[in-house]
C-alpha positions in Angstrom: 25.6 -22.2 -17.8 22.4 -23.5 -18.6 20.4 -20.8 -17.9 22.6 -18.4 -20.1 22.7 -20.4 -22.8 18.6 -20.3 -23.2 19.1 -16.7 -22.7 21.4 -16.4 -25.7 19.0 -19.1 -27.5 16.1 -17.3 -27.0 16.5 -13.9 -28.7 18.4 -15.9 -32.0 15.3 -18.1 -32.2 13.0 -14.6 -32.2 15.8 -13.4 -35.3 14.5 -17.0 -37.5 11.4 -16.7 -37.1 10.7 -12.9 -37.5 13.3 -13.8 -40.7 11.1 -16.6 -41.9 7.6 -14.2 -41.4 9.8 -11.4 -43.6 10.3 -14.0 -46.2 7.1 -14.1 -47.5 6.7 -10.8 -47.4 9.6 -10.0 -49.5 9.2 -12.4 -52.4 5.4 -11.3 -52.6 7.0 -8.3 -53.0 9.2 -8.6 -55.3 7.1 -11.2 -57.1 4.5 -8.5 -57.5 7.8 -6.0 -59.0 8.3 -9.0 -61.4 4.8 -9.3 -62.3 4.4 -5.3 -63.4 1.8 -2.5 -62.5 -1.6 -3.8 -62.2 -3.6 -4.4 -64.7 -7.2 -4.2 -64.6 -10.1 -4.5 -66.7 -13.3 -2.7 -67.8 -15.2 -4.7 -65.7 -12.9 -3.6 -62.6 -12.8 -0.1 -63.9 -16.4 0.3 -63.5 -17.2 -1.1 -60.2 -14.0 1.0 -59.0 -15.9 4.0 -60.4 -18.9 3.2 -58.5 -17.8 2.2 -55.2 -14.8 4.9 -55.1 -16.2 7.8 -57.6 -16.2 11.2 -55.1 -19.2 12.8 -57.6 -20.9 9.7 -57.2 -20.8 9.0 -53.3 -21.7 13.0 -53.0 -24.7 12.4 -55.5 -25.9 9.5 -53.1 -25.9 10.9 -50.0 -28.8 12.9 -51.5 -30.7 9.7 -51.0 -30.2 9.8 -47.3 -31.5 13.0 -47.3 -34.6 12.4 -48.9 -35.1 8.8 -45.9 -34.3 11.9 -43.3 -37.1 14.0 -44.8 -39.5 11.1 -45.2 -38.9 10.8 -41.2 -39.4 14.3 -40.4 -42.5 14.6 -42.6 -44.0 11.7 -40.7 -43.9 13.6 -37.3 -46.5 14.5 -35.3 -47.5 18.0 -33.5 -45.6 19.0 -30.3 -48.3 18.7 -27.2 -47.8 22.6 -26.2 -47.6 22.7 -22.0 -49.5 26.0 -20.4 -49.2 27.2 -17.2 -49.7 30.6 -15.4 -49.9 32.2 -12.1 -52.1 35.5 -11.6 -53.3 38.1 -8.9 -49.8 37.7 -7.0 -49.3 40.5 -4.2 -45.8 41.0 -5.2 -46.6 45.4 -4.4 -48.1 44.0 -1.2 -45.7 41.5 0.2 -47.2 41.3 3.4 -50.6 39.7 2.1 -48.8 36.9 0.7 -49.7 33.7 2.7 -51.4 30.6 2.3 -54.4 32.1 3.0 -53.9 34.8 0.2 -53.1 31.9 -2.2 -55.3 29.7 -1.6 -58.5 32.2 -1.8 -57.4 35.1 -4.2 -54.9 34.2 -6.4 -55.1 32.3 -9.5 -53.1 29.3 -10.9 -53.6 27.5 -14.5 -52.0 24.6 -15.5 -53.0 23.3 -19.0 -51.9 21.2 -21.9 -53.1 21.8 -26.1 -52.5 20.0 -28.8 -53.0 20.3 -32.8 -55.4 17.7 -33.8 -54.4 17.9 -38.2 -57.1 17.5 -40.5 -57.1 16.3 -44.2 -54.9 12.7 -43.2 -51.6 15.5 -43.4 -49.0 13.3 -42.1 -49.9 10.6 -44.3 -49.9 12.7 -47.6 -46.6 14.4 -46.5 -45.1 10.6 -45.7 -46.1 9.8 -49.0 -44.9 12.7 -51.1 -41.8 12.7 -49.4 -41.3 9.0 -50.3 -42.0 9.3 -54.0 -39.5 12.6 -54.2 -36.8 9.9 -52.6 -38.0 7.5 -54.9 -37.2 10.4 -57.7 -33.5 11.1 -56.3 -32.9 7.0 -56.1 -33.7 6.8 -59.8 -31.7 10.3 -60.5 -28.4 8.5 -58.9 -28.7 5.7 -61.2 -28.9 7.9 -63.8 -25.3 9.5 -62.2 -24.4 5.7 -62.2 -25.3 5.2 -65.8 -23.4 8.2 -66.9 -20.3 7.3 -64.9 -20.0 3.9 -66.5 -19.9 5.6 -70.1 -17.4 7.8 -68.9 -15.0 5.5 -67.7 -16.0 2.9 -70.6 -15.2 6.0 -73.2 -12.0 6.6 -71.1 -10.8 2.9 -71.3 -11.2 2.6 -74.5 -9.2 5.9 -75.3 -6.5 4.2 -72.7 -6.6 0.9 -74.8 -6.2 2.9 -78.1 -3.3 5.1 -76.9 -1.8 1.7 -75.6 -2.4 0.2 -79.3 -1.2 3.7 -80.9 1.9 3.2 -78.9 2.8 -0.1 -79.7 2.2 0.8 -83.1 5.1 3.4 -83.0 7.1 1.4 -81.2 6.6 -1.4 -83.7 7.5 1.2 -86.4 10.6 2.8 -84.9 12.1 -1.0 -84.4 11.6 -1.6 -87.5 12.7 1.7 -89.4 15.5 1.9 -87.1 16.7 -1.3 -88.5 16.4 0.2 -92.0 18.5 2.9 -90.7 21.4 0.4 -90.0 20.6 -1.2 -93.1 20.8 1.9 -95.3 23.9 2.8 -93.5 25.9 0.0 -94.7 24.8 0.4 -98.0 25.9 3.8 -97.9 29.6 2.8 -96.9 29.0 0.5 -99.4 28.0 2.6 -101.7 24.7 1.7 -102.8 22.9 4.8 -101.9 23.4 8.5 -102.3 24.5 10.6 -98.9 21.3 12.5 -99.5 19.2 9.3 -99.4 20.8 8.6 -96.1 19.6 11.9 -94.5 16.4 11.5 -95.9 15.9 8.3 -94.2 17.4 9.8 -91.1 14.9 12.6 -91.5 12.3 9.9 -91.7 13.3 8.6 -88.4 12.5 11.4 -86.8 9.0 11.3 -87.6 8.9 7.4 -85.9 10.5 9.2 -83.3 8.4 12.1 -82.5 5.1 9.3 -82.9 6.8 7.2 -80.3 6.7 10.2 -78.4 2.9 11.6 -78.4 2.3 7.9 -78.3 3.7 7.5 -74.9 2.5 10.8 -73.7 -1.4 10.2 -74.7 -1.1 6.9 -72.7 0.1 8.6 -69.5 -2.9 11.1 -70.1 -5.8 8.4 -70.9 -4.1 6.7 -67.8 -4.5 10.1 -65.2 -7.7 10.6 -66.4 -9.2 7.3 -66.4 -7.7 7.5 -62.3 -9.6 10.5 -61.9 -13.2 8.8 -62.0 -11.7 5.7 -60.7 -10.4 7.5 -57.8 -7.2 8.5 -57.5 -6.9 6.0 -53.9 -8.2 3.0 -55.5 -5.5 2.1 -57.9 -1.8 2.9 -58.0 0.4 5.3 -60.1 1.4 2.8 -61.9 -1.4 0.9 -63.4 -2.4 -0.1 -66.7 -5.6 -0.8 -68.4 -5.7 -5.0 -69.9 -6.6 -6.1 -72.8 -6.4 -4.7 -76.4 -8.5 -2.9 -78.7 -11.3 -5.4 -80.3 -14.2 -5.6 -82.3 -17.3 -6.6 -80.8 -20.6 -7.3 -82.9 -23.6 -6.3 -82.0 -26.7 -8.5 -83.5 -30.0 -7.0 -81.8 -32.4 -4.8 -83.9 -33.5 -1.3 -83.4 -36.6 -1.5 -82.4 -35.9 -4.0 -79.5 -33.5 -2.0 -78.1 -35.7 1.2 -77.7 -38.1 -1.0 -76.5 -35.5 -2.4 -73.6 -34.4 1.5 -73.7 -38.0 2.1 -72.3 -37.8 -0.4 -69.8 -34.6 0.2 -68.3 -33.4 3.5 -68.6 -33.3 5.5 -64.7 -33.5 9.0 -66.4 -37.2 8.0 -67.5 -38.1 6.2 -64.3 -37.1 9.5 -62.9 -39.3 11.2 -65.0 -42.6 8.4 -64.7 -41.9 9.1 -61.1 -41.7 12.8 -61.0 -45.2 12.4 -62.4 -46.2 10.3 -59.3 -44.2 12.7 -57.1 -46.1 15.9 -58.6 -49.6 13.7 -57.7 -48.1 13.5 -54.4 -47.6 17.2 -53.7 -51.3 18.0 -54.8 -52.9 15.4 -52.7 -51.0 17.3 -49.5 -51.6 20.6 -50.7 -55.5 19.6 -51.1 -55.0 18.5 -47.7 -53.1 21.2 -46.1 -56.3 23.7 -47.1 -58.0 22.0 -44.9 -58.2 23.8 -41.4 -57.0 22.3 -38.4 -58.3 21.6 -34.6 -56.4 22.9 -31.4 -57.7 21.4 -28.3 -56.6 22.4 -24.8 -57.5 21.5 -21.3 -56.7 23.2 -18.3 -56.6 22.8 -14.6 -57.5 26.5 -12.7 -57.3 26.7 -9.1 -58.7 29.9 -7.4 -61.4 30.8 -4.9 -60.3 27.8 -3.1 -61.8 26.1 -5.6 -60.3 23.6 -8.7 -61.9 23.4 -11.5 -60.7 22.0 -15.5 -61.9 24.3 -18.6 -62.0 22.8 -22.0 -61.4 24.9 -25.1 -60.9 24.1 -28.9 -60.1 26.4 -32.1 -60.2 26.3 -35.7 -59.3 28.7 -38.5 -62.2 29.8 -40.2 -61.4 28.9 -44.5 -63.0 32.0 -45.7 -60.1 34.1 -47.2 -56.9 31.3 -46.9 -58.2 28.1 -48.1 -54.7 27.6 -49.9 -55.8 27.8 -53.1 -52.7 29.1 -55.5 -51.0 26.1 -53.5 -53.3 23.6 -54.7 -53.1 25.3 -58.5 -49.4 25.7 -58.3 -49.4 21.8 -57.9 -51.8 21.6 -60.4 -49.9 22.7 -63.1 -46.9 21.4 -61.7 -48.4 17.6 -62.4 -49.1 18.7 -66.4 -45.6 20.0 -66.3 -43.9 16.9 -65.2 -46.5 14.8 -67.5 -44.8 16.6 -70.6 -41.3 16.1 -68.8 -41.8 12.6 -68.7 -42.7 12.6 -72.7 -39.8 14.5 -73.4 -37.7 12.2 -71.7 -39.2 9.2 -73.8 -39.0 10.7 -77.0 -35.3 11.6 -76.1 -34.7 7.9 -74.8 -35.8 7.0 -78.3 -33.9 9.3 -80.4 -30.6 8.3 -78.4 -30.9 5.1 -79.3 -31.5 5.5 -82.8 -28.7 7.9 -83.1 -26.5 5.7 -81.1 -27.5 2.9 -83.2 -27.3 4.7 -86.3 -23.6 5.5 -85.4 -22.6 2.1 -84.4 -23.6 0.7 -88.1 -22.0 3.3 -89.9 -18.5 2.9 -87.9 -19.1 -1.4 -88.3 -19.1 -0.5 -91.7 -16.0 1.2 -91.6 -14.1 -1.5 -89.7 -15.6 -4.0 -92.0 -14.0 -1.5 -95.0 -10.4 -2.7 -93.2 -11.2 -6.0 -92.3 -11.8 -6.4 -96.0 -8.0 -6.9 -97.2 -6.7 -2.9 -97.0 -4.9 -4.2 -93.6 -3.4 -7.0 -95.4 -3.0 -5.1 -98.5 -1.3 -2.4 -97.1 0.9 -4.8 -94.7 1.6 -6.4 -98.0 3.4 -3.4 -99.5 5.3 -2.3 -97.0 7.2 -5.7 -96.8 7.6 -5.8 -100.3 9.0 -2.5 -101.0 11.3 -3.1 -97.9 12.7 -6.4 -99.0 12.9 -4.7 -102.8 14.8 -1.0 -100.6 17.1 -3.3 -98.7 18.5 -5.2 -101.8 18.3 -2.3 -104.5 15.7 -3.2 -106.3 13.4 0.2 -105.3 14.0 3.6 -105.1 14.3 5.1 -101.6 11.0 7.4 -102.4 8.9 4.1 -103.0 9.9 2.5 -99.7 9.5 5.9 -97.4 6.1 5.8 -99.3 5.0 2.1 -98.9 5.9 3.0 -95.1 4.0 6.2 -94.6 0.9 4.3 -96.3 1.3 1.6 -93.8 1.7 3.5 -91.2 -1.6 5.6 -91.8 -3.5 2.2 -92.7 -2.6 1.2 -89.3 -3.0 4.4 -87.5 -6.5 4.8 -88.9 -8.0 1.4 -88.6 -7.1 1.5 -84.8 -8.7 4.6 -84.5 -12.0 3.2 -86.8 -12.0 0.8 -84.3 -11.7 2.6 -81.6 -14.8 5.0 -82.8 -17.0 1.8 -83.2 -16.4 0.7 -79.5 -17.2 4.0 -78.2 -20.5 3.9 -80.3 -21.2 0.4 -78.9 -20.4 2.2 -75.5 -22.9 5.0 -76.1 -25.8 2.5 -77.5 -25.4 1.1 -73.9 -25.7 4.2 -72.3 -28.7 4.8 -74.8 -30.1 1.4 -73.9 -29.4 1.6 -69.9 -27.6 -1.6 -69.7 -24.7 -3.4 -70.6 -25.9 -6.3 -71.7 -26.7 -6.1 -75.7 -27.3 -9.0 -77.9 
């Protein structure tokens, strides 16, 4: 009896305790259901970009390539094994014997190798080294372009998301006009045709709720889509809200840091050591190389070793249109690596440029239109809903307000996408 009570015991023990592992499991669960779709922030947007981003991990593997070709231009020559066997009797099989081979025939056995001239595998080991050094610097350029977009993206998330709750805001609270002017109408306070037009009205909160909600899904999907679509769930949702950030530095500091940091011109300053690279080997490759070879010959019953070297003679191929080709090449990347300054300039004063006008424009709002506006709409409301203004004043007041609010979330988000692309002008994210 003993025995088959642990029996019995045993499998109900294994039920608790698998039930008490499941326990946790559940309420994280359905804690996390509780807790909503995950939120993340800029911050987490842009290192998901980064590390998950399919464009970006393709663009890198290019740096890989560029370490495979620094290894493979930093190889040296094949030894080349010779060996030959001459003066067989293979029409006179009869006269082959040791005798035959060891007195008539004629065996070679030899080994050559290409001594290169002109320090070759150095300059290719170099010029494939600053081309990789090019690519590295052409990646964080990818990089730098990749944050913008998913900063520019966020911030069209964030203002859908502030749109949205906008409308939502505005059909509560017209909706509650509705019921208000609905009771007045049974009261008889209002016209039936004031009734419809307020109905009407509602429409138009209505149809904004709508696009609201749909250019939130869409920011959301796209956003994913440079994110990578396996790195966050369906259902996730951009935090924080729309906000105005100052920016305090000065121009001319900022082109100067623009200079300093920006990959697209260290690509370009590079290209320039790159292009010196590629005339230094082709310098180097018209220079003509040695072939040695020894051999071991064993004939006459005698062995004996021959030693024999070759070299191309310069006169017609000294490769000259390879060494002017790379010639020009360096003057062309030279006037690459201006343009790309004078453009790393001009983007940041345009960038710059745009950010004050839209800080102006927020600072237009900031001002007391917001409050002004908010201001007007409760008053005519409170004046609507007690008789004391006409129907076309309120639906007025509340298109006014509507706009005021629409526009000033769009102002600001203009401004942070301007303070976005002076980042992308500057190369960094850090701005006083």
């Amino acid at each position: 009896m003993r025995t088959l009570s642990l029996q019995f015991a045993i499998p109900i023990f294994a039920v608790c305790l698998a039930g008490v592992a499941c326990a946790p499991s559940g309420l994280a669960q359905a804690a996390s259901q509780a807790q909503g779709p995950v939120k993340i922030t800029l911050d987490d947007a842009i290192q998901m970009a980064l590390a998950h981003n399919h464009t970006l991990l393709a663009a890198r593997t290019t740096i890989q390539e560029g370490e495979a070709a620094e290894t493979t231009a930093n190889l040296r020559p094949n030894p080349v094994l010779l060996g030959d066997a001459q003066f067989l009797p293979v029409f006179n099989v009869d006269q082959f014997d040791s005798t035959y081979l060891d007195n008539s025939a004629q065996f070679d056995l030899g080994i050559s190798y290409l001594f290169e001239r002109g320090k070759k595998r150095q300059h290719r080991l170099e010029a494939a080294k600053d081309q990789t050094a090019v690519t590295r610097s052409q990646v964080a350029d990818n990089e730098r372009s990749l944050t913008f977009q998913v900063a520019t993206l966020f911030t069209n998330a964030q203002l859908a998301e502030s749109t949205l709750d906008l409308a939502e805001q505005d059909l509560k609270s017209f909706q509650n006009t509705v019921d208000v002017s609905q009771e007045r109408y049974r009261a008889g306070d209002i016209s039936e045709d004031d009734l419809i037009k307020i109905k009407l009205q509602l429409l138009q909160f209505q149809s904004d709720a709508f696009q609201a909600r749909l250019a939130r899904v869409q920011a959301l999907s796209d956003l994913r889509q440079l994110l990578g679509r396996e790195s966050v769930p369906l259902d996730y949702d951009v935090a924080g809200s729309l906000d105005y950030q100052p920016v305090s530095a000065k121009m001319e500091d900022l082109q100067a840091k623009a200079l300093a940091t920006r990959p697209d011109l260290r690509a370009a300053q590079q290209g320039v050591t790159a292009a010196n690279s590629q005339n230094a080997l082709a310098k180097a490759d018209g220079k003509r190389d040695i072939t040695g070879q020894i051999n071991y010959t064993h004939v006459a019953a005698l062995s004996t070793a021959s030693l024999f070297g070759s070299i191309q003679l310069p006169i017609f191929d000294r490769n000259q249109g390879e060494i002017a080709r790379t010639s020009y090449a360096i003057t062309q990347a030279q006037e690459q690596e201006k343009a790309a300054s004078d453009q790393v300039l001009t983007d940041v004063e345009d960038s710059y440029e745009a950010l004050r006008s839209n800080d102006q424009v927020i600072q237009l709002y900031r001002s007391g239109y917001l409050d002004e506006a908010q201001q007007d709409r409760d008053i005519s409301e409170y004046a609507y809903k007690r008789g004391a203004a006409s129907l076309l004043d309120f639906l007025d007041a509340e298109r006014s307000y509507r706009a005021t609010q629409l526009a000033y979330r769009q102002a600001l988000a203009s401004y942070l996408l301007a303070l976005e692309q002076l980042r992308e002008a500057v190369g960094t994210r850090s701005l006083p």
